[in-house]
N, CA, C and O atoms as a printed pandas DataFrame, in Angstrom:
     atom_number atom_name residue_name chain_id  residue_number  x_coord  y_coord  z_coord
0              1         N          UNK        A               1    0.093   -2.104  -13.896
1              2        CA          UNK        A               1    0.542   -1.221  -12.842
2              3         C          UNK        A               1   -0.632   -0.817  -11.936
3              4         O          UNK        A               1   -0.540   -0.292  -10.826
4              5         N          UNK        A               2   -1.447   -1.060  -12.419
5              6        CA          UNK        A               2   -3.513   -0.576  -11.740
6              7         C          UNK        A               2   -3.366   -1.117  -10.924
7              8         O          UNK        A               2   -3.453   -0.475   -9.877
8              9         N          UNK        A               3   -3.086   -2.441  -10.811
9             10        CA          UNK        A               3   -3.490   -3.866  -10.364
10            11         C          UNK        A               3   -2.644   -3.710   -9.211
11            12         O          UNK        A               3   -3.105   -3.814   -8.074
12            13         N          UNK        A               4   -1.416   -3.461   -9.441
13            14        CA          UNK        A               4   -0.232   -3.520   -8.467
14            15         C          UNK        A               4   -0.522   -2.373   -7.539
15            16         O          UNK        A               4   -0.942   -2.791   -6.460
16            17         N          UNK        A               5   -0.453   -1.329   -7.593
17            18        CA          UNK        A               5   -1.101   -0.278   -7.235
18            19         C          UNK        A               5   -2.634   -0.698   -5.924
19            20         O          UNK        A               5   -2.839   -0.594   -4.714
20            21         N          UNK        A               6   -3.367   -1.189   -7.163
21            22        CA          UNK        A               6   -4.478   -1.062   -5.358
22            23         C          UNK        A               6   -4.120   -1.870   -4.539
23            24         O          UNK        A               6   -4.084   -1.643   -3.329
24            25         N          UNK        A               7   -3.744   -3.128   -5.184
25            26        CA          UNK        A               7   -2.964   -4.398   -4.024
26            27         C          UNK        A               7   -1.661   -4.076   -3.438
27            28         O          UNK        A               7   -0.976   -4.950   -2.907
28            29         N          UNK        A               8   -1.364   -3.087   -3.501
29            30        CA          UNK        A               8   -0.012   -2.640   -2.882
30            31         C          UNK        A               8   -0.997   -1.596   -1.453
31            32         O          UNK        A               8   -0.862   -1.634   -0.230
32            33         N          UNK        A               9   -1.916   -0.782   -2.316
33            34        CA          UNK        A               9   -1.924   -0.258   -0.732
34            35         C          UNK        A               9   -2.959   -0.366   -0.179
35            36         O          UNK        A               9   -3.329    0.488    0.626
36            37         N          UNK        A              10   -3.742   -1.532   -0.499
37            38        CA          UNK        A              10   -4.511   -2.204    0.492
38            39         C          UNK        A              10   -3.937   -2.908    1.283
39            40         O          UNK        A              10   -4.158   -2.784    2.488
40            41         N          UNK        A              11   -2.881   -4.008    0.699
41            42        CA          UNK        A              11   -2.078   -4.862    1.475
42            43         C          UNK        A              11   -1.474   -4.250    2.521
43            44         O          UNK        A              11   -1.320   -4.938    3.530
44            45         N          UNK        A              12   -0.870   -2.478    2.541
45            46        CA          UNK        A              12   -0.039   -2.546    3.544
46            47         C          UNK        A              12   -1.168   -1.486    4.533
47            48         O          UNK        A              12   -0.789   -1.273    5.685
48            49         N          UNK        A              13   -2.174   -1.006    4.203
49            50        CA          UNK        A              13   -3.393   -0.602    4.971
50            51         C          UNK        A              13   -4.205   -1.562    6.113
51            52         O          UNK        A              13   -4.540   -1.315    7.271
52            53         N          UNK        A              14   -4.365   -2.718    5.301
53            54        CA          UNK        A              14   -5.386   -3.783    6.026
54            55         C          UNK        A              14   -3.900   -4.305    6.695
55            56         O          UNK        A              14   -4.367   -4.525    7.813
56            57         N          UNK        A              15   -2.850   -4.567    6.801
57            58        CA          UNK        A              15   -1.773   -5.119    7.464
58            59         C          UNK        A              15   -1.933   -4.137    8.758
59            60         O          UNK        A              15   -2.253   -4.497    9.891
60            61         N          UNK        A              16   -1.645   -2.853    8.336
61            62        CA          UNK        A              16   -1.149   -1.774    9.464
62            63         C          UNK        A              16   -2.196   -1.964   10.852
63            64         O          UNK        A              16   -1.987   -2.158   12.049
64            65         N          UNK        A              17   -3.505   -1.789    9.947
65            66        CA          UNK        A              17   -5.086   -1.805   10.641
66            67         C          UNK        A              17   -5.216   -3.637   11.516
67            68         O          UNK        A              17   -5.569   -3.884   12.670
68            69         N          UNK        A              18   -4.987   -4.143   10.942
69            70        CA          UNK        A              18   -5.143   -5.599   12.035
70            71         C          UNK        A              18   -4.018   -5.688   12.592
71            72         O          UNK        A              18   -4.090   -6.162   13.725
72            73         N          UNK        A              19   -2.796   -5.366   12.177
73            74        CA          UNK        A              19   -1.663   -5.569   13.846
74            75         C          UNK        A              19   -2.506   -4.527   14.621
75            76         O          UNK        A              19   -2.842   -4.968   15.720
76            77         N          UNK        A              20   -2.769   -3.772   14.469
77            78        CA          UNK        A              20   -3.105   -2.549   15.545
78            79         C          UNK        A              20   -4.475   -3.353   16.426
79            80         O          UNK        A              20   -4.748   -3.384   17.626
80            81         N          UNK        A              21   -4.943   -3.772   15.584
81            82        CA          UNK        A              21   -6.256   -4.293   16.166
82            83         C          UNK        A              21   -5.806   -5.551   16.901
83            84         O          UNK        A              21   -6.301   -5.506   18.027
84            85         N          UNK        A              22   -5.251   -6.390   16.777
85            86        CA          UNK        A              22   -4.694   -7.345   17.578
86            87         C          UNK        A              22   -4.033   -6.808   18.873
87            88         O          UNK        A              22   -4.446   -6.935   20.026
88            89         N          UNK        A              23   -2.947   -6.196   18.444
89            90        CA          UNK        A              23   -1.929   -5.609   19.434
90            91         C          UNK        A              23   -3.285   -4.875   20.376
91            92         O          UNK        A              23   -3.236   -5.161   21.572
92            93         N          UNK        A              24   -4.220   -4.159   20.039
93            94        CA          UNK        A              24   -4.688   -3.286   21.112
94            95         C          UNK        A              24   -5.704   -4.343   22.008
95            96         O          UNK        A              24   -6.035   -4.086   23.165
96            97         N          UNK        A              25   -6.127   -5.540   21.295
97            98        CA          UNK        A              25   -7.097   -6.791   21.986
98            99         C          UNK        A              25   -5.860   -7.231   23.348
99           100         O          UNK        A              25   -6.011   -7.266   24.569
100          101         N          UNK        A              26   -4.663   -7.519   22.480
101          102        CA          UNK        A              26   -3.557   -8.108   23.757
102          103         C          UNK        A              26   -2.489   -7.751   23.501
103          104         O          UNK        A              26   -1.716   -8.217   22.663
104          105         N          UNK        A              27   -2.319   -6.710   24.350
105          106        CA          UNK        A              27   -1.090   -5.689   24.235
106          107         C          UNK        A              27    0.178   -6.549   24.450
107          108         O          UNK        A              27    1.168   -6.438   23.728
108          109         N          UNK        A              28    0.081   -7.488   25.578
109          110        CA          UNK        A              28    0.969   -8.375   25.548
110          111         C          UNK        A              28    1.855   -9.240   24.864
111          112         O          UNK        A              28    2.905   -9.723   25.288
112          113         N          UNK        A              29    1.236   -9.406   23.590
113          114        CA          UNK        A              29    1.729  -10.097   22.406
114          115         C          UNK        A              29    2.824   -9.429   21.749
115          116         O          UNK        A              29    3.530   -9.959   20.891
116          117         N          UNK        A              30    2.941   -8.309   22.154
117          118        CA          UNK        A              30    4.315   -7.378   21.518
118          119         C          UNK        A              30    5.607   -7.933   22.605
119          120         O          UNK        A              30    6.752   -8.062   22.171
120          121         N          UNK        A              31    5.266   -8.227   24.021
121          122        CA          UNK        A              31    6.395   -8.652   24.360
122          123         C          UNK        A              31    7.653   -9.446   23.929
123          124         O          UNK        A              31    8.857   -9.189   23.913
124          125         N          UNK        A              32    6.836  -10.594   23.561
125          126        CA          UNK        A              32    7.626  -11.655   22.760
126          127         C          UNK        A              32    7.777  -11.456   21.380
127          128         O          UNK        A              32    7.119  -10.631   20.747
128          129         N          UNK        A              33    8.617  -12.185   20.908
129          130        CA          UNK        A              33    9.482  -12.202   19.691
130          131         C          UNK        A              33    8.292  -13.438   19.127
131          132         O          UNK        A              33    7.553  -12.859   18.331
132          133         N          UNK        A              34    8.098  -14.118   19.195
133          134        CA          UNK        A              34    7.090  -15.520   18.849
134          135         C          UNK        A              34    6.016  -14.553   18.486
135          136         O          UNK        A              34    5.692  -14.197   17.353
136          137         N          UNK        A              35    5.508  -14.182   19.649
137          138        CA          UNK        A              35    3.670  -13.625   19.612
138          139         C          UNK        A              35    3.304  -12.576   18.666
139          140         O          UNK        A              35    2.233  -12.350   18.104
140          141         N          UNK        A              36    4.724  -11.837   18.604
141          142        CA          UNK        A              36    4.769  -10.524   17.778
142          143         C          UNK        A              36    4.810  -10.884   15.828
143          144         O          UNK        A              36    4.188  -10.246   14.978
144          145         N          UNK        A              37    5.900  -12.282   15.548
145          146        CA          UNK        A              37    6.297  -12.646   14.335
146          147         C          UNK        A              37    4.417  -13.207   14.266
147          148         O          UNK        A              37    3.858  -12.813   13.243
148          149         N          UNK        A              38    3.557  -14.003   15.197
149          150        CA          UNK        A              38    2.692  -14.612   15.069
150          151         C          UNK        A              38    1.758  -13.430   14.606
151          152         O          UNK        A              38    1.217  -13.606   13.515
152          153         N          UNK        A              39    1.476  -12.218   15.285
153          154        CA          UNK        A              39    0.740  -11.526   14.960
154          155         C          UNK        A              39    0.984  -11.008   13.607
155          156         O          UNK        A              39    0.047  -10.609   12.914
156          157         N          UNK        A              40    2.239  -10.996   13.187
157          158        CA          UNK        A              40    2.715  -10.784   11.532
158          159         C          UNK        A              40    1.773  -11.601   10.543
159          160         O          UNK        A              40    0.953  -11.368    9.654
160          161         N          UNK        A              41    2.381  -12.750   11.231
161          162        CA          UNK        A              41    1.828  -13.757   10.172
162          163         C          UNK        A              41    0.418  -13.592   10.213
163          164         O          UNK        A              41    0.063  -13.200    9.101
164          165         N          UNK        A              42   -0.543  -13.710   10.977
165          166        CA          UNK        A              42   -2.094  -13.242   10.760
166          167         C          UNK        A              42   -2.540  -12.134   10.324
167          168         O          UNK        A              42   -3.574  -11.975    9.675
168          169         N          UNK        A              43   -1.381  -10.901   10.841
169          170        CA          UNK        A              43   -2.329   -9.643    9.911
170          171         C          UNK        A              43   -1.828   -9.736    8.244
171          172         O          UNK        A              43   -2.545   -9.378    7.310
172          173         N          UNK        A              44   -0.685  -10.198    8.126
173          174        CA          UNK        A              44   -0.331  -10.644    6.580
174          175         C          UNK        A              44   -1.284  -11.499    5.718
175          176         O          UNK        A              44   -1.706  -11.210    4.598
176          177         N          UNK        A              45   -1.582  -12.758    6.549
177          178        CA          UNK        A              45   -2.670  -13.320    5.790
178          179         C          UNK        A              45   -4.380  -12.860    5.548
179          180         O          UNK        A              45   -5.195  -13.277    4.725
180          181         N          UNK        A              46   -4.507  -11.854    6.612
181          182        CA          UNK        A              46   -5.528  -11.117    6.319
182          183         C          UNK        A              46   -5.695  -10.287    4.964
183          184         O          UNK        A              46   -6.396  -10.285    3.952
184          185         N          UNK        A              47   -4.393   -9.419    5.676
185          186        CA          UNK        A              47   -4.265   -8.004    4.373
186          187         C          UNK        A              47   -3.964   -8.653    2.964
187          188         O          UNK        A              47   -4.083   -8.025    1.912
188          189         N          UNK        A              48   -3.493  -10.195    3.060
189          190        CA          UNK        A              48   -3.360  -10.697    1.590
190          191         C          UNK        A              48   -4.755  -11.157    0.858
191          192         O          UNK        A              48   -5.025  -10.950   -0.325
192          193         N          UNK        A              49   -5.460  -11.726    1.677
193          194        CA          UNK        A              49   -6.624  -11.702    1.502
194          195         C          UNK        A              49   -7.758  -10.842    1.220
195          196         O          UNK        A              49   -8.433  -11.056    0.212
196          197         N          UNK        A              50   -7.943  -10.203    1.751
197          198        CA          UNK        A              50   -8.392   -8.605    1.489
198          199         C          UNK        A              50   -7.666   -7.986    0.226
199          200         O          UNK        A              50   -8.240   -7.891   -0.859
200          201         N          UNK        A              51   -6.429   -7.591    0.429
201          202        CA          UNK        A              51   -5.973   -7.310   -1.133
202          203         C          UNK        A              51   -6.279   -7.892   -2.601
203          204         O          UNK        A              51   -6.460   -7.150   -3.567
204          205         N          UNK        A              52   -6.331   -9.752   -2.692
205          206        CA          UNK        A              52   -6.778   -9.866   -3.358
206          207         C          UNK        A              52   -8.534  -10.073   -3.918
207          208         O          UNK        A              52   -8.904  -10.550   -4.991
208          209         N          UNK        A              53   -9.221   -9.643   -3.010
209          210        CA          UNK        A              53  -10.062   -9.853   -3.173
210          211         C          UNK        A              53  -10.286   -8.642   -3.835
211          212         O          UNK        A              53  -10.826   -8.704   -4.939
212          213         N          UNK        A              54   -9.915   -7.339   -3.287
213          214        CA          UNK        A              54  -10.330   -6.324   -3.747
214          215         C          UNK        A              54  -10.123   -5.738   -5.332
215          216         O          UNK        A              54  -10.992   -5.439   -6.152
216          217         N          UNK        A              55   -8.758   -5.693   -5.439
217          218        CA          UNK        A              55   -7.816   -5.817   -6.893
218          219         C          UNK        A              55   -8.235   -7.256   -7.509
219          220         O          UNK        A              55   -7.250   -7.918   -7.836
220          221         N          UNK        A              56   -9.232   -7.756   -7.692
221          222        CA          UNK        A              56   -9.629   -8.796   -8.060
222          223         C          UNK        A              56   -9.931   -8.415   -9.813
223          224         O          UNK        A              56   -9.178   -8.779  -10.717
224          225         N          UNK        A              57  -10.997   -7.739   -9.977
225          226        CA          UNK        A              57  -11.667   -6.930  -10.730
226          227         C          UNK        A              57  -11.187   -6.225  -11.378
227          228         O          UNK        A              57  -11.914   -5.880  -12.310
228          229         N          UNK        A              58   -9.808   -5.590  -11.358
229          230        CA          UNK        A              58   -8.845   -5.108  -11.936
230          231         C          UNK        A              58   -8.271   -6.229  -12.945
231          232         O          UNK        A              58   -8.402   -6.130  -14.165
232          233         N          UNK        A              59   -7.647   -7.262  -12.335
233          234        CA          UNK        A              59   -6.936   -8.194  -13.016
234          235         C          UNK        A              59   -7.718   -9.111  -13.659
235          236         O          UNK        A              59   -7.170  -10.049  -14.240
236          237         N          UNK        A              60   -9.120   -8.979  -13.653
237          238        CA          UNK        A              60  -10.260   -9.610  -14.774
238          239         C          UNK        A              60  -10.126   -8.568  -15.604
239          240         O          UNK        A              60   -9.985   -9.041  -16.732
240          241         N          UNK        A              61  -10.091   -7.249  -15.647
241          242        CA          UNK        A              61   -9.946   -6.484  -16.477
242          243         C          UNK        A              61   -8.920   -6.635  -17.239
243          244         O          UNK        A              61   -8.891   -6.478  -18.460
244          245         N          UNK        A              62   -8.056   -6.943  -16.540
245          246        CA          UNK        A              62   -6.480   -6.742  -17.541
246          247         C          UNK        A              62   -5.979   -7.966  -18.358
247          248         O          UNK        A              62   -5.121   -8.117  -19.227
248          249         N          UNK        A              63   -7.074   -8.968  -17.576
249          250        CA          UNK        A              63   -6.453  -10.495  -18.132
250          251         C          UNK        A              63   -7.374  -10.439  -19.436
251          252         O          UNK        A              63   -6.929  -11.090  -20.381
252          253         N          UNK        A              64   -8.783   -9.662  -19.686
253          254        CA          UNK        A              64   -9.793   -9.811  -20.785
254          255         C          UNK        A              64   -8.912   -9.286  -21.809
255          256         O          UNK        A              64   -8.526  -10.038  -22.704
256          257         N          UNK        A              65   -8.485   -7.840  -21.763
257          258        CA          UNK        A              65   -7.761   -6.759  -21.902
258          259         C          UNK        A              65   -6.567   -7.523  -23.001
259          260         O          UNK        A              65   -6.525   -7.380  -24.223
260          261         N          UNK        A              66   -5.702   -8.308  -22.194
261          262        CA          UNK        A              66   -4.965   -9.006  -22.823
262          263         C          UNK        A              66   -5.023  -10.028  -23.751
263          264         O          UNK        A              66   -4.122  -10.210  -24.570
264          265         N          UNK        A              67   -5.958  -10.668  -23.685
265          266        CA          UNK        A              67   -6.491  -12.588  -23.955
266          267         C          UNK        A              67   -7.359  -11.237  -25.776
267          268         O          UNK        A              67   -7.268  -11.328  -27.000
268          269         N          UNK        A              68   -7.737  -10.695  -25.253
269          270        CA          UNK        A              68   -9.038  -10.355  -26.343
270          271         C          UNK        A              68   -8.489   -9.187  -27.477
271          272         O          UNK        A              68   -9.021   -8.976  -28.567
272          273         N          UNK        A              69   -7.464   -8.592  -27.009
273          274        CA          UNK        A              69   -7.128   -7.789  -27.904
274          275         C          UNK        A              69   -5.631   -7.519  -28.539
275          276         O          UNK        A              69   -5.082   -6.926  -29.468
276          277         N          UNK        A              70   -5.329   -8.412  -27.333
277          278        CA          UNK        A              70   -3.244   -8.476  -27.754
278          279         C          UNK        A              70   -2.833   -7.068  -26.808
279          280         O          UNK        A              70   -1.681   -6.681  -27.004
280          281         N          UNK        A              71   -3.288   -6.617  -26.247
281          282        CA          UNK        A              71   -2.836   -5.883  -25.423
282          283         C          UNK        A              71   -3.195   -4.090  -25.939
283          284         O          UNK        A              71   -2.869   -3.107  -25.274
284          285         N          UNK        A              72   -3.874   -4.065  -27.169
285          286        CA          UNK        A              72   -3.576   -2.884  -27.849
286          287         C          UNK        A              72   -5.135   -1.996  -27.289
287          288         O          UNK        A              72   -5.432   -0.907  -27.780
288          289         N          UNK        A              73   -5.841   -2.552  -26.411
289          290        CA          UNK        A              73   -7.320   -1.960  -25.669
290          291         C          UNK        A              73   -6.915   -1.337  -24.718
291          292         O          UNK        A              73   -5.916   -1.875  -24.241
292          293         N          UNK        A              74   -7.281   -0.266  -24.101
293          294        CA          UNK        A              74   -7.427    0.680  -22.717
294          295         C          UNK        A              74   -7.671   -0.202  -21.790
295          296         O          UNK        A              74   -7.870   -1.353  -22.179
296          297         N          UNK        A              75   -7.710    0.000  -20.750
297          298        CA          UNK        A              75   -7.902   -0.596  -19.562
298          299         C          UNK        A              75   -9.237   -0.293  -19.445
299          300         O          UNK        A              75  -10.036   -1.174  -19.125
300          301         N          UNK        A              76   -9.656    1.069  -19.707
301          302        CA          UNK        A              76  -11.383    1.585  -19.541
302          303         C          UNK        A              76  -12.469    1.180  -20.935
303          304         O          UNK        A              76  -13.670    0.917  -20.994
304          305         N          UNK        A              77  -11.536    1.269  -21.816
305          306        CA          UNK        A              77  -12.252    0.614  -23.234
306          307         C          UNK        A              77  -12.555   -0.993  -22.858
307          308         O          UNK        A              77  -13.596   -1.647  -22.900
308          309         N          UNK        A              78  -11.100   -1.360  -22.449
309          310        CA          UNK        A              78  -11.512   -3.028  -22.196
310          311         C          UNK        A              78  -12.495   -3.285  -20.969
311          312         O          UNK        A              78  -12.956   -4.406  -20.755
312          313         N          UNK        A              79  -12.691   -2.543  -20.439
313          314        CA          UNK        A              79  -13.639   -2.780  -19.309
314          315         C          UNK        A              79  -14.978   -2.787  -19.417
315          316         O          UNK        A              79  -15.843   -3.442  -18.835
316          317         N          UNK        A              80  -15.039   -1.548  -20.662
317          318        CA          UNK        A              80  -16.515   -1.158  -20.710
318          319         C          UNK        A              80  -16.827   -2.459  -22.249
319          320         O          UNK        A              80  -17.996   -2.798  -22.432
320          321         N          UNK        A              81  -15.959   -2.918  -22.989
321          322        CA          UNK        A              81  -16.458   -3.763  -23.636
322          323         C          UNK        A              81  -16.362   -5.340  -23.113
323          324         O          UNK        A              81  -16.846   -6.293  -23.724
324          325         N          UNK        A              82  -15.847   -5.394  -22.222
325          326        CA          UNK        A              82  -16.075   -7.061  -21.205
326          327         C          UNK        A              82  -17.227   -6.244  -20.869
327          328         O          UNK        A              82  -17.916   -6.147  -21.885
328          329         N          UNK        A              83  -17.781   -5.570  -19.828
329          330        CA          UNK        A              83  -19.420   -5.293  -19.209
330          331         C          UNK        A              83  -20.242   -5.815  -20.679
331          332         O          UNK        A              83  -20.605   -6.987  -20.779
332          333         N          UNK        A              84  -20.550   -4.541  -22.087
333          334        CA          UNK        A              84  -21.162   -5.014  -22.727
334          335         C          UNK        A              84  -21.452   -6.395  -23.608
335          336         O          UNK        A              84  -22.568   -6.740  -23.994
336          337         N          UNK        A              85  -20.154   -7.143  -23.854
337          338        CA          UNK        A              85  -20.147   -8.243  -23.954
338          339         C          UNK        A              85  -20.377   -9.294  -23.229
339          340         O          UNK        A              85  -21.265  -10.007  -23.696
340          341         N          UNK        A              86  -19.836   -9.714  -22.110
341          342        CA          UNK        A              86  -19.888  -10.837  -20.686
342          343         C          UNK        A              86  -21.212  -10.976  -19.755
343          344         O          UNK        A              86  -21.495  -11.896  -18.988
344          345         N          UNK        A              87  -22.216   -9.340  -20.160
345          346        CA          UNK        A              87  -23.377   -9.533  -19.364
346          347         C          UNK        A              87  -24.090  -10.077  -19.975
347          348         O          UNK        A              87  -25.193  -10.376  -19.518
């Protein structure tokens, strides 16, 4: 739910933040139905990108978390024993 959580509102943060930033470069692009779905599609592939990059580190956590203990470790226990172990 960690995981889902930061990639949920980064995704719709970095989305909100690059239509805006597009739209304000060429305001024009809101006219059309094309330019507008187009600007979708680029701030989507941004904010997906960005999302996972960020929540990245989370889901190394949760995948160790899982693989290493059967699921029965903390999220902060499993974290701090992947650091002392993996470094």
């Amino acid at each position: 739910m960690i995981r889902q959580v930061i990639f949920g509102s980064i995704k719709f943060l970095a989305f909100e933040r690059a239509s805006e930033a597009i739209f304000s470069i060429h305001p024009e692009f809101r006219e059309a139905t094309v330019t507008a779905l187009g600007v979708s599609l680029v701030a989507g592939g941004i904010s997906g990108a960005l999302s996972s990059v960020v929540s990245q580190p989370a889901d190394s956590v949760l995948t160790y978390v899982a693989k290493d203990s059967g699921g029965n470790l903390g999220v902060f226990d499993g974290a701090s024993k992947m650091i002392r172990e993996e470094a």
